[in-house]
PyMOL commands that place a pseudoatom at each C-alpha (Angstrom):
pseudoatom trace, name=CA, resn=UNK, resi=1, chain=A, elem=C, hetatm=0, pos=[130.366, 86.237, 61.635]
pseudoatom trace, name=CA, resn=UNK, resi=2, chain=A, elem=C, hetatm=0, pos=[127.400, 88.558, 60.650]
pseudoatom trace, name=CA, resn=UNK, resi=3, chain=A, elem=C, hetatm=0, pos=[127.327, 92.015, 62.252]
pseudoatom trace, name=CA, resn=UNK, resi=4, chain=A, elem=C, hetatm=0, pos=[124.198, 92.596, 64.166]
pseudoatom trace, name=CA, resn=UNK, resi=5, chain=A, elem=C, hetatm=0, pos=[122.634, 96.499, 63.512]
pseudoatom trace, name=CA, resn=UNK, resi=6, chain=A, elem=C, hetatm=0, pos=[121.347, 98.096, 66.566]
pseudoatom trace, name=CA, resn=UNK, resi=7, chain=A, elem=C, hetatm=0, pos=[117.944, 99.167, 67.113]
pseudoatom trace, name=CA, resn=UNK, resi=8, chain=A, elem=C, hetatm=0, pos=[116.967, 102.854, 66.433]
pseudoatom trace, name=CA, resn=UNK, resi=9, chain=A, elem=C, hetatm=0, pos=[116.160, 102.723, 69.558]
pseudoatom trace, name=CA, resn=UNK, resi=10, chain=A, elem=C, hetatm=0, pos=[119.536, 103.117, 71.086]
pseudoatom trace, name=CA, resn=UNK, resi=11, chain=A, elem=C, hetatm=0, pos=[120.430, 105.807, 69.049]
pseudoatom trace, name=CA, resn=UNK, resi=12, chain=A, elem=C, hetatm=0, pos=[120.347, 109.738, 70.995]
pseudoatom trace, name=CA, resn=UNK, resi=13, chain=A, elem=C, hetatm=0, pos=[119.591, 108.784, 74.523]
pseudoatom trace, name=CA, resn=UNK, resi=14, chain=A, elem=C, hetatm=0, pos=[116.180, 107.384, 74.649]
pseudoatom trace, name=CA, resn=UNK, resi=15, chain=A, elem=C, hetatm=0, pos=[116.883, 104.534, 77.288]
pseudoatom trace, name=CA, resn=UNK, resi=16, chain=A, elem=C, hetatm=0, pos=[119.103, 106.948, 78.675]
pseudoatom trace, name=CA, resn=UNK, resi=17, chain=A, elem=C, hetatm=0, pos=[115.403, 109.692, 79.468]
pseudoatom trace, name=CA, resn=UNK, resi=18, chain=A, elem=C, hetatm=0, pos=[113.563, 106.401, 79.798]
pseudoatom trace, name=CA, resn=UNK, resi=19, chain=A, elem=C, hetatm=0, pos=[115.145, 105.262, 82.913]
pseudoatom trace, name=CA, resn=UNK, resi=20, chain=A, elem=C, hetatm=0, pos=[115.297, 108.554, 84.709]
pseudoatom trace, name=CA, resn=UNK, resi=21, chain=A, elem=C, hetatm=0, pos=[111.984, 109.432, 83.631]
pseudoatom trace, name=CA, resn=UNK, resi=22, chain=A, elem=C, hetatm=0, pos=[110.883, 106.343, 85.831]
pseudoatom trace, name=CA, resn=UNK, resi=23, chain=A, elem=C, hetatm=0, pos=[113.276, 106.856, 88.358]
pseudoatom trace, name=CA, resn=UNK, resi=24, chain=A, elem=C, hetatm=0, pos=[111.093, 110.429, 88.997]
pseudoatom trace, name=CA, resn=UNK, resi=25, chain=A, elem=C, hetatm=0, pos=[108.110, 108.414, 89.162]
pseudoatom trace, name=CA, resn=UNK, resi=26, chain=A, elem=C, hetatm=0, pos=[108.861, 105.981, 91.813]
pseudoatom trace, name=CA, resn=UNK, resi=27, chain=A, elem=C, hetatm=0, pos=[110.287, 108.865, 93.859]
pseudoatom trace, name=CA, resn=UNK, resi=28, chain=A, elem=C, hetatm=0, pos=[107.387, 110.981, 93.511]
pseudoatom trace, name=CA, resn=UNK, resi=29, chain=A, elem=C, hetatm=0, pos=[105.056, 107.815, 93.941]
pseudoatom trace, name=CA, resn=UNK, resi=30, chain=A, elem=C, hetatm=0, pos=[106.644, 107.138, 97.034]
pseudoatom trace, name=CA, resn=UNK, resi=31, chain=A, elem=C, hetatm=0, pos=[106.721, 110.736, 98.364]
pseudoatom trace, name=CA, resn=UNK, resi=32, chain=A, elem=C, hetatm=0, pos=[109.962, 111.824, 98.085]
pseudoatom trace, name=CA, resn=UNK, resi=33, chain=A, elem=C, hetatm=0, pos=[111.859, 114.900, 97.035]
pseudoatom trace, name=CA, resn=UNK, resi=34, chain=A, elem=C, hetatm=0, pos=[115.394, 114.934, 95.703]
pseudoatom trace, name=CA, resn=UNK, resi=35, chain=A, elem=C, hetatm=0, pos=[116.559, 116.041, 98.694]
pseudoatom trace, name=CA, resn=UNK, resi=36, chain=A, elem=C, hetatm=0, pos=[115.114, 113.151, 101.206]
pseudoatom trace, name=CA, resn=UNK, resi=37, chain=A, elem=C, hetatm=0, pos=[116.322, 110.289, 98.071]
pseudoatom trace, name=CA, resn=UNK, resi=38, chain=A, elem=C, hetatm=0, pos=[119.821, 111.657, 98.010]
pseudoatom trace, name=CA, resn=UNK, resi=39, chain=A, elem=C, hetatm=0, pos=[119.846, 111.521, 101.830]
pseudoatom trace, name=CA, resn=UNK, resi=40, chain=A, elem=C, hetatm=0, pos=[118.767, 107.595, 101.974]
pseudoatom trace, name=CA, resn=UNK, resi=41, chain=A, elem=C, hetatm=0, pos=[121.997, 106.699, 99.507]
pseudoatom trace, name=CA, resn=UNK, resi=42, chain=A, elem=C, hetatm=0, pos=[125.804, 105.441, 101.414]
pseudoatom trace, name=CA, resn=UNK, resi=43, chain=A, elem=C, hetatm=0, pos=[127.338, 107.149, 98.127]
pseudoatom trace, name=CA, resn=UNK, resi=44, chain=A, elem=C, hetatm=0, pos=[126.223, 110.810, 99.030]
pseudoatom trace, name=CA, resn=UNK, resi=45, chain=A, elem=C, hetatm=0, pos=[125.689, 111.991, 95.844]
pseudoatom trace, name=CA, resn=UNK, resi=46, chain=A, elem=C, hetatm=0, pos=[123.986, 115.530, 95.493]
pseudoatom trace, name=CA, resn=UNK, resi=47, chain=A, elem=C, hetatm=0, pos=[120.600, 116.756, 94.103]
pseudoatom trace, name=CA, resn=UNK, resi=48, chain=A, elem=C, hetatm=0, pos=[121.656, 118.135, 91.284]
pseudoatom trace, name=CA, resn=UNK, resi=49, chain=A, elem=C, hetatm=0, pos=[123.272, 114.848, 90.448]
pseudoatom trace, name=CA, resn=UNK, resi=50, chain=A, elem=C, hetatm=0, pos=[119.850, 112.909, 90.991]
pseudoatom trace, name=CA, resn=UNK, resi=51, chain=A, elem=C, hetatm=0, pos=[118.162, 115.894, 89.177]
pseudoatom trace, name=CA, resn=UNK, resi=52, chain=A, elem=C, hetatm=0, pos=[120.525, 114.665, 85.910]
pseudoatom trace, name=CA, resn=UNK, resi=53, chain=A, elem=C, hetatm=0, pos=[120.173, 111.072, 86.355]
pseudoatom trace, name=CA, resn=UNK, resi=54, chain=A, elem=C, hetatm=0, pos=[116.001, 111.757, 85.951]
pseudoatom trace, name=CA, resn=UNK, resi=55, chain=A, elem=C, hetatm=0, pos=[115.999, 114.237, 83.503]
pseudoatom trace, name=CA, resn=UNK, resi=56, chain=A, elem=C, hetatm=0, pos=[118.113, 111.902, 80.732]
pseudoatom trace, name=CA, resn=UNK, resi=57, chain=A, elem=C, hetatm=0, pos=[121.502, 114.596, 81.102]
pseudoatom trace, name=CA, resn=UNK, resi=58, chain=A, elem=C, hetatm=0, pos=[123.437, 111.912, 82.558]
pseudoatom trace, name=CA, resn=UNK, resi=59, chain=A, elem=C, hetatm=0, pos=[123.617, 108.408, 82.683]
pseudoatom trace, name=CA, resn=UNK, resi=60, chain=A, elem=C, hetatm=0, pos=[123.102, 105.762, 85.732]
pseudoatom trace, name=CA, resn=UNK, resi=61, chain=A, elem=C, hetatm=0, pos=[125.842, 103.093, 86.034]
pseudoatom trace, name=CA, resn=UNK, resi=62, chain=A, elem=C, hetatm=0, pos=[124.259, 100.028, 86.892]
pseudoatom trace, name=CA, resn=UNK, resi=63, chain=A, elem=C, hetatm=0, pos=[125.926, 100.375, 90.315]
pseudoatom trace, name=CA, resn=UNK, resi=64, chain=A, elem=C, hetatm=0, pos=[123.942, 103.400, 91.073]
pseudoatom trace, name=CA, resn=UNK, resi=65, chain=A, elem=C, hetatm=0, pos=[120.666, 102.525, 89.581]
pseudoatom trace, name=CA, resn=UNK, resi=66, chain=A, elem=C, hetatm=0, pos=[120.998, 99.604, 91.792]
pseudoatom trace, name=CA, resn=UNK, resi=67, chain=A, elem=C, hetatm=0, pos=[120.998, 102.377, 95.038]
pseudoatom trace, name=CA, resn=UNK, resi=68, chain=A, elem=C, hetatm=0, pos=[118.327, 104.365, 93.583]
pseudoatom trace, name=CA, resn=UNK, resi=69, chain=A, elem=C, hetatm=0, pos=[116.801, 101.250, 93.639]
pseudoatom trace, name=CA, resn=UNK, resi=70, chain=A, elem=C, hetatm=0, pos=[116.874, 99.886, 96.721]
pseudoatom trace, name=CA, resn=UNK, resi=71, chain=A, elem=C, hetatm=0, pos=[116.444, 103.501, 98.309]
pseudoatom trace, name=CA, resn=UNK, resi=72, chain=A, elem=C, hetatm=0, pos=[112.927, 103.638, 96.574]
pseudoatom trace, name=CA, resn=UNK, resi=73, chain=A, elem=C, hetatm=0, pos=[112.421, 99.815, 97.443]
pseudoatom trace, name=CA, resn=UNK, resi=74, chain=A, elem=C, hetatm=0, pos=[111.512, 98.653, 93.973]
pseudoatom trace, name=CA, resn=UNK, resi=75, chain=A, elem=C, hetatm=0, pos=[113.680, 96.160, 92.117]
pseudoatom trace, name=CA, resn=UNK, resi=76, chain=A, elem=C, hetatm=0, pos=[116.062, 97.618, 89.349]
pseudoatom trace, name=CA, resn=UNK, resi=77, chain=A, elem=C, hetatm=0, pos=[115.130, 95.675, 86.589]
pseudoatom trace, name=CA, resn=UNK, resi=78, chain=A, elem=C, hetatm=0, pos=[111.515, 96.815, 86.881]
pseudoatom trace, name=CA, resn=UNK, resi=79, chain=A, elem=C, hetatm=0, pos=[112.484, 100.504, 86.684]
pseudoatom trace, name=CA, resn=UNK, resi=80, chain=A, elem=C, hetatm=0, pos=[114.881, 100.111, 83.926]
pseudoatom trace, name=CA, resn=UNK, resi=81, chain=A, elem=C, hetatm=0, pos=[111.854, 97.488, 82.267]
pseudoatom trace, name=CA, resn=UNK, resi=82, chain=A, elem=C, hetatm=0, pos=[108.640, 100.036, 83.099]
pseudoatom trace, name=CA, resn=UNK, resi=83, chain=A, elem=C, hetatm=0, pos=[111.058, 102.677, 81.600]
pseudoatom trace, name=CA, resn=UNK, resi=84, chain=A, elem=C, hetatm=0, pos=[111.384, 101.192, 78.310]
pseudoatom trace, name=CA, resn=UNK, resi=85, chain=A, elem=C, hetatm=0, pos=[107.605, 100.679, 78.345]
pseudoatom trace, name=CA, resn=UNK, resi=86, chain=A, elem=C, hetatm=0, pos=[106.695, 103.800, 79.114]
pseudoatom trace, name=CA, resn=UNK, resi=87, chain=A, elem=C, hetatm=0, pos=[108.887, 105.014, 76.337]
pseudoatom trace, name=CA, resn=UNK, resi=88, chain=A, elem=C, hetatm=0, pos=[108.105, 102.547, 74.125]
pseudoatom trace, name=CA, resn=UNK, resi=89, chain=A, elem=C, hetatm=0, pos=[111.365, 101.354, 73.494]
pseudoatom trace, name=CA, resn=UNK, resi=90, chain=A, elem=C, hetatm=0, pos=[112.541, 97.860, 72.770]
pseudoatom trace, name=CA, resn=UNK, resi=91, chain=A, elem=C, hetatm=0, pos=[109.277, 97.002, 73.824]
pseudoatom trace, name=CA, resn=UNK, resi=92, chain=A, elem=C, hetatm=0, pos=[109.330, 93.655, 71.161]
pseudoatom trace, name=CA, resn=UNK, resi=93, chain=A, elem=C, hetatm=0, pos=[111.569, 91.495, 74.263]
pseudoatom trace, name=CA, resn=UNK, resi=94, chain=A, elem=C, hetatm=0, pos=[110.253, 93.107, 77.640]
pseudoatom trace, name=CA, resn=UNK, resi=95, chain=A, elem=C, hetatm=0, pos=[107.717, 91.370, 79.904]
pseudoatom trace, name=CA, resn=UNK, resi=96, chain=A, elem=C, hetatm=0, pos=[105.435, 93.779, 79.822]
pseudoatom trace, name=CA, resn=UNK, resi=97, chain=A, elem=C, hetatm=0, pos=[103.523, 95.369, 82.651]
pseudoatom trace, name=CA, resn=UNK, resi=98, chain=A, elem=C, hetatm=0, pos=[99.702, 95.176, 82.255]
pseudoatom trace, name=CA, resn=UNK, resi=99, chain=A, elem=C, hetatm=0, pos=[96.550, 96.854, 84.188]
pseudoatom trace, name=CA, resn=UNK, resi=100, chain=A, elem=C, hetatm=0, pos=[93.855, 94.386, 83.307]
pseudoatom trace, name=CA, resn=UNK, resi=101, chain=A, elem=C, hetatm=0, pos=[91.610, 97.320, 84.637]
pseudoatom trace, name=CA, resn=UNK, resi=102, chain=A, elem=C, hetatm=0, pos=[92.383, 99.812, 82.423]
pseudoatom trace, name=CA, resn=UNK, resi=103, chain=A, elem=C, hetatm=0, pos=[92.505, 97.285, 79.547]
pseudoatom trace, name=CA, resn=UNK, resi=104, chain=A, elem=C, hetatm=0, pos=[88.843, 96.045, 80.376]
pseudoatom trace, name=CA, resn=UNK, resi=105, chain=A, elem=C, hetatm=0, pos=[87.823, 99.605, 80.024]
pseudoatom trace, name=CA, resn=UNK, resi=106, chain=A, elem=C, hetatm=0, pos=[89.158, 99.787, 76.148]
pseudoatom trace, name=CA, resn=UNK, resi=107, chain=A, elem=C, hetatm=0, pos=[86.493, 100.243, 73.595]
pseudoatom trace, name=CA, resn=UNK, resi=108, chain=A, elem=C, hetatm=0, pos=[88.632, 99.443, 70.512]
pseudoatom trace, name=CA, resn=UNK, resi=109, chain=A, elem=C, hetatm=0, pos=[86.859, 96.527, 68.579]
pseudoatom trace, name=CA, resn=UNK, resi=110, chain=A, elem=C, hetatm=0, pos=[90.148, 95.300, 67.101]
pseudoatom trace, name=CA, resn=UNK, resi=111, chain=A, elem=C, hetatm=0, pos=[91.353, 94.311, 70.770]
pseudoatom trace, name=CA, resn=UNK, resi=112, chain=A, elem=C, hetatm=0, pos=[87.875, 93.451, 72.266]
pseudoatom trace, name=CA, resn=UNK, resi=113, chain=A, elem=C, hetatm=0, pos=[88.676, 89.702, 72.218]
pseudoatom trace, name=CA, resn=UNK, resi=114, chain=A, elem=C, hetatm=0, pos=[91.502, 90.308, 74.807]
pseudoatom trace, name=CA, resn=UNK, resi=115, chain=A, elem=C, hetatm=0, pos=[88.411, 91.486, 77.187]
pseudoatom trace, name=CA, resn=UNK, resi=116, chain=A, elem=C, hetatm=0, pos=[87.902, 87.788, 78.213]
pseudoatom trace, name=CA, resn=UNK, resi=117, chain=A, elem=C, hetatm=0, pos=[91.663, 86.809, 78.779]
pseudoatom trace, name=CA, resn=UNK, resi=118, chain=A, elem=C, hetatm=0, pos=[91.514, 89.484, 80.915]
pseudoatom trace, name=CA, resn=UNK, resi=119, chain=A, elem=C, hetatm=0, pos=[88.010, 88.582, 82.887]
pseudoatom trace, name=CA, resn=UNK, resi=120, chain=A, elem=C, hetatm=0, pos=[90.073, 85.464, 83.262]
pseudoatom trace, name=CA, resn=UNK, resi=121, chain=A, elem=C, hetatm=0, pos=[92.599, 86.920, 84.538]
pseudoatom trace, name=CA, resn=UNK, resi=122, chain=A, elem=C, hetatm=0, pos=[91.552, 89.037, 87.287]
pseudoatom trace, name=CA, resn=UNK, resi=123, chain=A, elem=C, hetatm=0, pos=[90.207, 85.745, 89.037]
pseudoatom trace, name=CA, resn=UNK, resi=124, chain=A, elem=C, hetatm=0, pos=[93.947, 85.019, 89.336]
pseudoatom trace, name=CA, resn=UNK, resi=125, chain=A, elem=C, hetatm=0, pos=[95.219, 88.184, 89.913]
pseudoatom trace, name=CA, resn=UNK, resi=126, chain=A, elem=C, hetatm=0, pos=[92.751, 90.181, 91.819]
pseudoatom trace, name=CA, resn=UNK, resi=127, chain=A, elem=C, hetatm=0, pos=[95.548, 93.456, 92.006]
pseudoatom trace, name=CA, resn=UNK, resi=128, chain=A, elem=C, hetatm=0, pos=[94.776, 93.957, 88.630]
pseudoatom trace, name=CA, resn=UNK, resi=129, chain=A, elem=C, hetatm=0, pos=[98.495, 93.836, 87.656]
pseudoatom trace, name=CA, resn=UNK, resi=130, chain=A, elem=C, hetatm=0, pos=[99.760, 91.071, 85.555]
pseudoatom trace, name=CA, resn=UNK, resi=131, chain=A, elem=C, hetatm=0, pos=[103.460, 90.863, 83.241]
pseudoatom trace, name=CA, resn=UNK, resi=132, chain=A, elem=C, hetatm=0, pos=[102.904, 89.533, 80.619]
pseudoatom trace, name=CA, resn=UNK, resi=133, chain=A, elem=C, hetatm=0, pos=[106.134, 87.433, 78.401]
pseudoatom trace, name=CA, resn=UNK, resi=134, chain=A, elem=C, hetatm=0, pos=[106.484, 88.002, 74.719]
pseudoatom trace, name=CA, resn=UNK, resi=135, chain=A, elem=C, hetatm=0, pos=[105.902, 84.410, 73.772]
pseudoatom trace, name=CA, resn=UNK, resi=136, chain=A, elem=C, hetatm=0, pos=[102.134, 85.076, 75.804]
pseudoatom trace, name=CA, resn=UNK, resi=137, chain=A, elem=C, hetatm=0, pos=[101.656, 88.269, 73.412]
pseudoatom trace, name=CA, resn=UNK, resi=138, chain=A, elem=C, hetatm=0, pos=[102.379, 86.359, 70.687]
pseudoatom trace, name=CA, resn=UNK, resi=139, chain=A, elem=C, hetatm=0, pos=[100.290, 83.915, 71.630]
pseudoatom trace, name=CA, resn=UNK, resi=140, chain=A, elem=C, hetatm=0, pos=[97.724, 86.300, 72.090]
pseudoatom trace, name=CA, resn=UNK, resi=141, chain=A, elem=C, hetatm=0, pos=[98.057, 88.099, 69.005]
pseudoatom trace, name=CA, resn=UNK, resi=142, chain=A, elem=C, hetatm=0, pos=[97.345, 85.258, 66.704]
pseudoatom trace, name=CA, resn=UNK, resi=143, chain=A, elem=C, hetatm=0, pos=[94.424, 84.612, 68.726]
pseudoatom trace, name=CA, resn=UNK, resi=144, chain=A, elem=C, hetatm=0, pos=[92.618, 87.559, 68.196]
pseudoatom trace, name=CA, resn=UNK, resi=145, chain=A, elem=C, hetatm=0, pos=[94.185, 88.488, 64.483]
pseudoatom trace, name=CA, resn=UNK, resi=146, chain=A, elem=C, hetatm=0, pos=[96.497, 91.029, 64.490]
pseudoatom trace, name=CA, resn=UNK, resi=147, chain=A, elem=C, hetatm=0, pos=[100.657, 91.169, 64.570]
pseudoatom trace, name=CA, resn=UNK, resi=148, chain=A, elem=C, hetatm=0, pos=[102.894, 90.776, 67.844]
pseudoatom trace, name=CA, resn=UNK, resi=149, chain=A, elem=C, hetatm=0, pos=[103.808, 94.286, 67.202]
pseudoatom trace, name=CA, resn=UNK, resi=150, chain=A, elem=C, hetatm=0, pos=[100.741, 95.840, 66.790]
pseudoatom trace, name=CA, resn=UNK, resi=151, chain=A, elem=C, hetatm=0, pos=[99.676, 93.878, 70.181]
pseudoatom trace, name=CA, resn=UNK, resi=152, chain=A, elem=C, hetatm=0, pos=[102.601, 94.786, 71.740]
pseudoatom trace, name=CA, resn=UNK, resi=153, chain=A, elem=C, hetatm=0, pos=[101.927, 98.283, 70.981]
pseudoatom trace, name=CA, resn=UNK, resi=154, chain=A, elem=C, hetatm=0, pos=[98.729, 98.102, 72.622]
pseudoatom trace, name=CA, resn=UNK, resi=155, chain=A, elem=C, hetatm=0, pos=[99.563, 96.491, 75.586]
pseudoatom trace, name=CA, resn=UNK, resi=156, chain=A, elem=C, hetatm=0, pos=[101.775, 99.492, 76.235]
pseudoatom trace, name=CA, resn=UNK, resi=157, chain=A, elem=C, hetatm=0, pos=[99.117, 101.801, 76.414]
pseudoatom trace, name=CA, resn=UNK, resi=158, chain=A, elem=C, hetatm=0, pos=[98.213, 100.037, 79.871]
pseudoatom trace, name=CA, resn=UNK, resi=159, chain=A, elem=C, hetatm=0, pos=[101.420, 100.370, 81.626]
pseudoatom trace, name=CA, resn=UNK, resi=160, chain=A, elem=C, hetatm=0, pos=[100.314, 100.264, 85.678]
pseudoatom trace, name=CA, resn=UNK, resi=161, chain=A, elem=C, hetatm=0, pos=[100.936, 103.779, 87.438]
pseudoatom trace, name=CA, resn=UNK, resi=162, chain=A, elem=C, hetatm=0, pos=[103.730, 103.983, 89.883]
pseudoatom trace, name=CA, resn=UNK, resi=163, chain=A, elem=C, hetatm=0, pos=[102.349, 103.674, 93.460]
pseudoatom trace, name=CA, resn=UNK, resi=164, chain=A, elem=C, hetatm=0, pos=[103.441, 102.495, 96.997]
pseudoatom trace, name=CA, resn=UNK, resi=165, chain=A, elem=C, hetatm=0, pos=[102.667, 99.302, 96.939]
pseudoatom trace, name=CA, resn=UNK, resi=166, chain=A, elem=C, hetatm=0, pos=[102.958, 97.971, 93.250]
pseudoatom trace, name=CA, resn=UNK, resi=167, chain=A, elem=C, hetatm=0, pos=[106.449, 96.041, 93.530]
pseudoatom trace, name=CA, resn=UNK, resi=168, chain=A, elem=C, hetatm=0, pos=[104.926, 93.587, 95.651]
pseudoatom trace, name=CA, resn=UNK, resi=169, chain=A, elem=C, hetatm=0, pos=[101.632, 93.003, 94.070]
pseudoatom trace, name=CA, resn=UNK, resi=170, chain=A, elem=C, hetatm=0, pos=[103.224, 92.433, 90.997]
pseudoatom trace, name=CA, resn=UNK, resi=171, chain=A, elem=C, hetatm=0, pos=[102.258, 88.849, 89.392]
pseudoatom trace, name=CA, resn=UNK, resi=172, chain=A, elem=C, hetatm=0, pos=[103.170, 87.103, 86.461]
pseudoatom trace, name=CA, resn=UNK, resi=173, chain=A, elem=C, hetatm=0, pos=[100.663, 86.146, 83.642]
for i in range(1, 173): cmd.bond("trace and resi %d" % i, "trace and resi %d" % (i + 1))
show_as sticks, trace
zoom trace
């Protein structure tokens, strides 16, 4: 049995910052101070507590980014995906999060052939908001000459802001 080496990625706590990080965003997306978020959750944990969890100090269970969750009404696995994003870590095997908007507004010649597949996409996905799978960046990347990593890398640069209504007009690509 080969031993499989862990990503850099996982070394300090990088997911760890990553996750909180977009735990603060939601919150603040949606309104909320620390104090109103710790008073939606059954497990009465305190500000200071929440304070850790976003800043990277301390890390979330799954049990209790599953509450912070559901208090901000956005699924888990989209914070703990848009976290890595943001970050840029492990970003290779997410489904990333795309504005077509902001990625129509790119000048960089390199990626101007992905102008199109957006155009195209819109017409599907009027919100402007698409995921998009790895095999599709892939796909993509060979189209318009360049590496899966060097796509993926620009995709990230379009990660959608946080904002009220985002989780549902999420679509996939």
């Amino acid at each position: 049995m080969n031993a499989i080496t862990a990503p850099d990625e996982f070394g300090g706590d990088m997911i760890t910052r990553a996750v909180g990080e977009e735990l603060r965003r939601v919150r603040e997306a949606r309104g909320l101070s620390r104090y109103q978020l710790v008073g939606l959750l059954p497990s009465g944990i305190g500000e200071r507590t929440l304070f850790s969890y976003e800043r990277g100090i301390r890390q979330l269970t799954v049990l209790r980014l599953a509450e912070l969750s559901w208090a901000l009404d956005v699924d888990a696995p989209t914070v703990f995906a848009r976290g890595l994003q943001r970050a840029k870590v492990l970003v290779e095997s997410l489904t990333l999060a795309v504005d077509l908007h902001a990625l129509l507004a790119d000048e960089r010649v390199m990626f101007r052939p992905l102008a199109q597949w957006a155009k195209n996409t819109l017409n599907d996905h009027p919100c402007g908001i698409v995921e998009v799978v790895p095999a599709v960046v892939q796909n993509l990347a060979r189209f318009i000459g360049c590496t899966q990593q060097e796509l993926t890398d620009h995709l990230v640069r379009f990660t959608p802001d946080v904002d009220g209504g985002e989780r549902r007009r999420e679509e996939r690509a």
